[in-house]
Residue frames as a rotation matrix with the C-alpha (Angstrom) as fourth column:
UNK 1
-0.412 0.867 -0.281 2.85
-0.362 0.127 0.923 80.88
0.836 0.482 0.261 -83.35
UNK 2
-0.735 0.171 0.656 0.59
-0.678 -0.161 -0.717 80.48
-0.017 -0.972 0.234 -80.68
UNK 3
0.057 0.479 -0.876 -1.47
-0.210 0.864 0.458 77.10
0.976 0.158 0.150 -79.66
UNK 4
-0.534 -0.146 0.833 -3.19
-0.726 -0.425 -0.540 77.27
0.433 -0.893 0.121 -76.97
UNK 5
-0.929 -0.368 -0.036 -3.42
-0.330 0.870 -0.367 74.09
0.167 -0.329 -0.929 -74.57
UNK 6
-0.411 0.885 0.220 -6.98
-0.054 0.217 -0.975 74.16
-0.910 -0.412 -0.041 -73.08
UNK 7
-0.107 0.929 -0.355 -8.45
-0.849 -0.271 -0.454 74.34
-0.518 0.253 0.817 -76.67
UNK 8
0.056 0.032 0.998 -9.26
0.156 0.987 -0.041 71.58
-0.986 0.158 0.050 -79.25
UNK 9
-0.254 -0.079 -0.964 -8.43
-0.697 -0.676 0.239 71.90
-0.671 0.732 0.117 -82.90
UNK 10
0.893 0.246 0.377 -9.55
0.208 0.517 -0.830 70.10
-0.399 0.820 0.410 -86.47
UNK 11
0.047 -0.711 0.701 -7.39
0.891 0.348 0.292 69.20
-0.452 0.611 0.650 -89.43
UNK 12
0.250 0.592 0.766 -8.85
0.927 -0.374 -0.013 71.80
0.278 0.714 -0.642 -90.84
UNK 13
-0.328 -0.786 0.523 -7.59
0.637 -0.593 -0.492 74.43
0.697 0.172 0.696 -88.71
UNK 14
0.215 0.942 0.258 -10.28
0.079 -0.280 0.957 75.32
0.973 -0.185 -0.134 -86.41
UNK 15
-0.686 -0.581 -0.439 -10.31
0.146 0.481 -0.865 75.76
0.713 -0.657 -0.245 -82.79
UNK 16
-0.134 0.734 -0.666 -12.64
0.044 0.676 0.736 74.67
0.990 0.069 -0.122 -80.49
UNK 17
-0.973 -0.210 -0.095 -13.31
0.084 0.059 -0.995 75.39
0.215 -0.976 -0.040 -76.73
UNK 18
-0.145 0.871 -0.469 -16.32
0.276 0.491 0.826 73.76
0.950 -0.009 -0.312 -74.89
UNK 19
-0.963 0.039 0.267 -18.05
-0.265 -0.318 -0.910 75.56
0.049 -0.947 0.317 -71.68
UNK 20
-0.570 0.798 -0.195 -21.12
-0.468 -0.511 -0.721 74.12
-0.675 -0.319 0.665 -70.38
UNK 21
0.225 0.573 0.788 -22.58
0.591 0.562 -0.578 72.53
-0.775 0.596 -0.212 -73.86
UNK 22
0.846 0.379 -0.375 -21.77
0.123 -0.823 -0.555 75.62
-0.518 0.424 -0.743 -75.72
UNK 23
0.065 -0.877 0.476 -18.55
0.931 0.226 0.288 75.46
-0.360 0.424 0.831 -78.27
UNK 24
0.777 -0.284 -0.562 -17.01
-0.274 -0.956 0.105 78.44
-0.567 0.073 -0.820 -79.26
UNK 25
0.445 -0.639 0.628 -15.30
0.610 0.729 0.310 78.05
-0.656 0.245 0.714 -82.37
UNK 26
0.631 -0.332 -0.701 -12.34
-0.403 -0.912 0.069 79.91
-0.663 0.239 -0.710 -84.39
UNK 27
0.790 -0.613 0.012 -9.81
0.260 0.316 -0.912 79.67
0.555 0.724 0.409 -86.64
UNK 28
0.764 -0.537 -0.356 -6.35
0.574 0.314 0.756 78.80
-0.294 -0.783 0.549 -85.08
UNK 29
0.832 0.081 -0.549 -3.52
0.008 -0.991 -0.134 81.07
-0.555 0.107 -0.825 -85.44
UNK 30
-0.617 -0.436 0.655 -1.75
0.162 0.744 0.648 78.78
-0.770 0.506 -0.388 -87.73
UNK 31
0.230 0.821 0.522 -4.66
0.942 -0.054 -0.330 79.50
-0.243 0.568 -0.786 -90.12
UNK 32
0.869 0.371 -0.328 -4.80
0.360 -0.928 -0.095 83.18
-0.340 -0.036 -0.940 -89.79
UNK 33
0.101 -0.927 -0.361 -0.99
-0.556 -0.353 0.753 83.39
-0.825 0.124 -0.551 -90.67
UNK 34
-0.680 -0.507 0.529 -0.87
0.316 0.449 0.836 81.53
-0.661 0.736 -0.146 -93.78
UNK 35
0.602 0.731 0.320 -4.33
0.775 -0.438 -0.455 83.39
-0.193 0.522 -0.831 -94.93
UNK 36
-0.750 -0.502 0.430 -2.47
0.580 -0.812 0.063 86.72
0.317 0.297 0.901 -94.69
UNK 37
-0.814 0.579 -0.037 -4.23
-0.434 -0.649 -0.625 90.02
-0.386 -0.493 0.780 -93.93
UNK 38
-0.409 0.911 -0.040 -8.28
0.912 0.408 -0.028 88.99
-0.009 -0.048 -0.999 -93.71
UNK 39
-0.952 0.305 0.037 -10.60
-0.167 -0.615 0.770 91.45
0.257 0.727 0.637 -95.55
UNK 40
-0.259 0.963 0.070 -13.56
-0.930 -0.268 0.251 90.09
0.260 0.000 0.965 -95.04
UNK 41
-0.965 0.220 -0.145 -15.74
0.263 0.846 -0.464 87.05
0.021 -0.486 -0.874 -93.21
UNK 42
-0.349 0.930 -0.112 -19.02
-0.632 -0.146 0.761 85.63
0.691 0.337 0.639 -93.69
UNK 43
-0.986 0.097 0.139 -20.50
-0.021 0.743 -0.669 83.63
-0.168 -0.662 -0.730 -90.65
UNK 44
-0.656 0.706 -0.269 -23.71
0.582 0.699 0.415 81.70
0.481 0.115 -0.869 -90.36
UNK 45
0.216 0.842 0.495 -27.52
-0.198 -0.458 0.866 83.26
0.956 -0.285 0.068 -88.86
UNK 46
-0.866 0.139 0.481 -28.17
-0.429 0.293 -0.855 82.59
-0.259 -0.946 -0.194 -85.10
UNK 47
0.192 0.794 0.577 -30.52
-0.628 0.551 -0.550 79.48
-0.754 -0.256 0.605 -85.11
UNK 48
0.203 -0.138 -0.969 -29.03
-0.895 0.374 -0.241 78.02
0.396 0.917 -0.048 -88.04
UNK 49
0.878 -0.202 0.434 -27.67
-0.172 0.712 0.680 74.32
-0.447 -0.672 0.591 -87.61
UNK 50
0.239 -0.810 -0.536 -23.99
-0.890 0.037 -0.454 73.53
0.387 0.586 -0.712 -89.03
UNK 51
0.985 0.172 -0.020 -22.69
-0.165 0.966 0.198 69.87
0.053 -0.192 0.980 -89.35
UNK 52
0.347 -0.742 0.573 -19.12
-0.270 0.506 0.819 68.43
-0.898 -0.439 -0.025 -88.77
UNK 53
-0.180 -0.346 0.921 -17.29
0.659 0.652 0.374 68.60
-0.730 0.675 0.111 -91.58
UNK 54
0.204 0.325 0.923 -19.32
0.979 -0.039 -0.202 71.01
-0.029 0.945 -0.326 -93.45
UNK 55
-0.824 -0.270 0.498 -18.56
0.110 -0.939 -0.327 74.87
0.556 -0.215 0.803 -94.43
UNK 56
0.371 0.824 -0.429 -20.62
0.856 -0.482 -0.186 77.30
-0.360 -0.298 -0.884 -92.20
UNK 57
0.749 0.029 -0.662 -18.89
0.037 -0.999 -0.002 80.30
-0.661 -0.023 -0.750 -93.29
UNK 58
0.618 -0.653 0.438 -15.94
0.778 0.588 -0.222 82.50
-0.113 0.478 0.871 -95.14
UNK 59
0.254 -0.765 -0.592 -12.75
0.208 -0.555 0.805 83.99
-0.945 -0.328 0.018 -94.63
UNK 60
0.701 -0.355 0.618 -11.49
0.654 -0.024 -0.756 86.16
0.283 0.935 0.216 -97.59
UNK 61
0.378 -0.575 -0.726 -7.98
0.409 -0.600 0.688 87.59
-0.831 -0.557 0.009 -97.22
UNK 62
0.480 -0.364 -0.798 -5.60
-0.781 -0.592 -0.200 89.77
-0.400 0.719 -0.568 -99.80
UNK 63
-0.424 -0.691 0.585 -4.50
-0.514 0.715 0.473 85.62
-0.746 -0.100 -0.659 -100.59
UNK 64
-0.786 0.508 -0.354 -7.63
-0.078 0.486 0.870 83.95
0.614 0.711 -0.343 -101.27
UNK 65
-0.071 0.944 0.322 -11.06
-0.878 -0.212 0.429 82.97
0.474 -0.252 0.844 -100.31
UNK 66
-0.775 -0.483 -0.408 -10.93
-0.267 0.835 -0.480 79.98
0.573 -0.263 -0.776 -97.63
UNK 67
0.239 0.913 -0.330 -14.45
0.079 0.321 0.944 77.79
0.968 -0.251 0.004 -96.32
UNK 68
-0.420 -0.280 0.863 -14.84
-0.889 -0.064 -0.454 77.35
0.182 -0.958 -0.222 -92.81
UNK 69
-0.266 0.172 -0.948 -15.39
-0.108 0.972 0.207 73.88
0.958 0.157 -0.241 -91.67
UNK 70
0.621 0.654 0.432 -17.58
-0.669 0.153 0.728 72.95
0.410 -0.741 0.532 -88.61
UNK 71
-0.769 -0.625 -0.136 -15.33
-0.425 0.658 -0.622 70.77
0.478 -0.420 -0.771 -86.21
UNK 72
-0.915 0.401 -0.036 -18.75
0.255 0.509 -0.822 70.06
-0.311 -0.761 -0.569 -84.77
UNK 73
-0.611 0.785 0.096 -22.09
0.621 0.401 0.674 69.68
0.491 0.472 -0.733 -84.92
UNK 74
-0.296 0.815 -0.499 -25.26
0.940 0.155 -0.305 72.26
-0.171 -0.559 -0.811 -83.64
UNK 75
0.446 0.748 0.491 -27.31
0.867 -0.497 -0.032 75.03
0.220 0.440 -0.871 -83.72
UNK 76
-0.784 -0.423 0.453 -25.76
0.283 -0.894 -0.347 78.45
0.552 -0.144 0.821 -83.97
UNK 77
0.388 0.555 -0.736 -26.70
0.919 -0.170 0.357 80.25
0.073 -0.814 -0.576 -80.63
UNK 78
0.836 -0.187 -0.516 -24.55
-0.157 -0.982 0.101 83.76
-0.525 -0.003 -0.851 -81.40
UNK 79
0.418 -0.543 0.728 -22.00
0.896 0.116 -0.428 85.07
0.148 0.832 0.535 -83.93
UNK 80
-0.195 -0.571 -0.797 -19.45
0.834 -0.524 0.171 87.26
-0.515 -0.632 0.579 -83.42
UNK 81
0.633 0.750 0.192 -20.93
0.751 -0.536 -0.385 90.50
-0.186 0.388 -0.903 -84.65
UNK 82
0.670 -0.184 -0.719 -18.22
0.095 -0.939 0.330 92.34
-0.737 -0.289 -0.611 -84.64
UNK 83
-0.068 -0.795 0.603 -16.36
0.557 0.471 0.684 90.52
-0.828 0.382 0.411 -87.37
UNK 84
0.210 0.296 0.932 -17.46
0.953 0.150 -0.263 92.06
-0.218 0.943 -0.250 -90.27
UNK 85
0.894 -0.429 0.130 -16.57
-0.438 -0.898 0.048 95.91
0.096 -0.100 -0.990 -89.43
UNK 86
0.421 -0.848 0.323 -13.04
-0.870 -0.277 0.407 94.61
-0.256 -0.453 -0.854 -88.07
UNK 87
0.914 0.189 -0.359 -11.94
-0.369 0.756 -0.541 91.38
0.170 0.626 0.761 -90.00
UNK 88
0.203 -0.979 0.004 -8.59
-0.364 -0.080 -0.928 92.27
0.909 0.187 -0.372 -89.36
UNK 89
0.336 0.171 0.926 -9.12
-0.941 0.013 0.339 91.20
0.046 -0.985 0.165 -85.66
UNK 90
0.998 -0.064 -0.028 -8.53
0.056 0.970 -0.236 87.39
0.042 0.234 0.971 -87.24
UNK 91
0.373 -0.920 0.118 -5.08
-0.019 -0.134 -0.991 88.51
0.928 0.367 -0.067 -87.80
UNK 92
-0.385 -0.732 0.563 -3.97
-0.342 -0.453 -0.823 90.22
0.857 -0.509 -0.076 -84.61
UNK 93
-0.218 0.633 0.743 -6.76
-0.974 -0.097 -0.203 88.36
-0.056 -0.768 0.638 -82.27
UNK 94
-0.588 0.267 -0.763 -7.53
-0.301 0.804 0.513 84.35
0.751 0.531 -0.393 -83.61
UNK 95
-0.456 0.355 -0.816 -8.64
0.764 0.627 -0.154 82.96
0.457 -0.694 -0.557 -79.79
UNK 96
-0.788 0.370 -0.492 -9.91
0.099 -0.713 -0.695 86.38
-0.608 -0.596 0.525 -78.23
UNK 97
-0.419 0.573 -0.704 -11.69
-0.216 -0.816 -0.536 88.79
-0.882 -0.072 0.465 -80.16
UNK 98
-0.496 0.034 -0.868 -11.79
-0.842 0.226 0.490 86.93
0.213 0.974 -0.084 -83.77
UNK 99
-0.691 0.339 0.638 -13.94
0.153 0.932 -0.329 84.05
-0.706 -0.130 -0.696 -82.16
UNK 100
-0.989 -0.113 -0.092 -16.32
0.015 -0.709 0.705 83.19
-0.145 0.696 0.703 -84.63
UNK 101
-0.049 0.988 -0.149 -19.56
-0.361 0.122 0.924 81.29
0.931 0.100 0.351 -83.74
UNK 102
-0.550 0.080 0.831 -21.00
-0.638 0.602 -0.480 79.78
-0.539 -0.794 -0.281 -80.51
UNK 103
-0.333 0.460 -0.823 -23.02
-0.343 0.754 0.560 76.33
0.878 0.469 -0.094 -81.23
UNK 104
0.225 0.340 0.913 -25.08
-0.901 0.430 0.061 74.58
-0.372 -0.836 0.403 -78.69
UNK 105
-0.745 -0.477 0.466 -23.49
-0.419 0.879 0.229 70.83
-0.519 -0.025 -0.855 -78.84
UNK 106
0.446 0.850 -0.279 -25.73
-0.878 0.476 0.045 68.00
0.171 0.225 0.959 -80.73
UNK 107
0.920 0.074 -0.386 -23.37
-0.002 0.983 0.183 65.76
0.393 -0.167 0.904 -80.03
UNK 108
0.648 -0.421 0.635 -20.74
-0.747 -0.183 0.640 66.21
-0.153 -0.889 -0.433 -77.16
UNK 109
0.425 -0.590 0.687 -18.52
0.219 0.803 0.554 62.81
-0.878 -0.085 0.471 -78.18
UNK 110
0.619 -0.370 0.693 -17.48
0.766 0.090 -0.636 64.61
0.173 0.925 0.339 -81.36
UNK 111
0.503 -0.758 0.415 -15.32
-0.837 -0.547 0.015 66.92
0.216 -0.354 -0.910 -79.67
UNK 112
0.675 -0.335 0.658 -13.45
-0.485 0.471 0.737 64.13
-0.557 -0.816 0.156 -78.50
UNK 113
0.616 -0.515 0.597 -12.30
0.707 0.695 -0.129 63.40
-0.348 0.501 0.792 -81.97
UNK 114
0.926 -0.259 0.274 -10.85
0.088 -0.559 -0.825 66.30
0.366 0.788 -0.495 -82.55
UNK 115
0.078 -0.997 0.028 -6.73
0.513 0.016 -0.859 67.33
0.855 0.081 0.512 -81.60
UNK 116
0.826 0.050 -0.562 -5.56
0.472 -0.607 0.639 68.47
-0.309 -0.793 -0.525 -78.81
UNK 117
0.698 -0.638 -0.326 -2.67
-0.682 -0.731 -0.028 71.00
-0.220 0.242 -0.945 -78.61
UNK 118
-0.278 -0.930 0.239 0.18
-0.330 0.327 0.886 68.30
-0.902 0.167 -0.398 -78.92
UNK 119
-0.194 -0.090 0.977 -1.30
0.516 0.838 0.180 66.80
-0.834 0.539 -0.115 -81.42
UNK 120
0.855 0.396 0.336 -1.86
0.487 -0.389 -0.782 69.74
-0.179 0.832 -0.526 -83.56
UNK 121
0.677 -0.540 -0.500 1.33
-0.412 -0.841 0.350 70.81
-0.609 -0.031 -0.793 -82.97
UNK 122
-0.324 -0.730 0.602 2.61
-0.172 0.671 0.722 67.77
-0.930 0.130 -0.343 -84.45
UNK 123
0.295 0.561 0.774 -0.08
0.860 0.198 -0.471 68.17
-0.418 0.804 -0.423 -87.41
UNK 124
0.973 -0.042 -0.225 0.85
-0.166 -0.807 -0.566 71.88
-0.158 0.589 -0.793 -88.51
UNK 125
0.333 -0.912 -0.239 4.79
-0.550 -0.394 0.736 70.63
-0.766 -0.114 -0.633 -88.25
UNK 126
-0.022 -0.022 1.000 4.08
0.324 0.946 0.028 68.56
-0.946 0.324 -0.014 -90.96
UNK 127
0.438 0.820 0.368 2.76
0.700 -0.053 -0.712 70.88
-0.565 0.569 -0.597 -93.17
């Protein structure tokens, strides 16, 4: 299972990588393996706002239907368009090609609460 160092993750499973103000955020590949194969995925508008904590979107796989949770706060600024033709991309792609939203930042100090890689490795070895 792959868990890659440079990003930040959420309890929730999320992962998180900040360039610039701009967050780019997915589902970790811890996430994407316990969903099974992914069918389908519903992601937020561009211009929308999404809060910390709350769902912006959803992942449905041949398992079950699972929320997405905002590890941060701000205004959707692009969405991976390609998700919805190729869903399956979550599976074989989680940090590349399965990214799922960008967000301009409303608040930059809430990335700081989230995990880094040791510490999510030590959260998923729990589970």
């Amino acid at each position: 299972m792959e868990i890659r160092d440079e990003l930040k993750y959420s309890e929730d499973h999320e992962w998180i990588l900040v360039e610039e103000g701009i967050a780019t955020i997915g589902i970790s590949d811890f996430a994407q393996d316990a969903m099974g194969d992914v069918v389908f995925v519903e992601l937020p508008e561009v211009g929308s706002n999404i809060d910390a904590g709350k769902t912006f979107g959803v992942v449905e796989s041949v398992k079950a239907v699972s929320d997405l949770y905002a590890p941060v706060s701000g205004e959707v600024v692009e969405v991976n368009e390609g998700l919805p033709d190729a869903p399956d991309s979550v599976n074989s792609s989680p940090y590349d090609d399965a990214w799922m939203v960008k967000i301009k930042l409303s608040d930059a100090a809430q990335v700081e609460a989230l995990m880094d890689a040791e510490a999510y490795r030590s959260c998923i070895a729990e589970q």
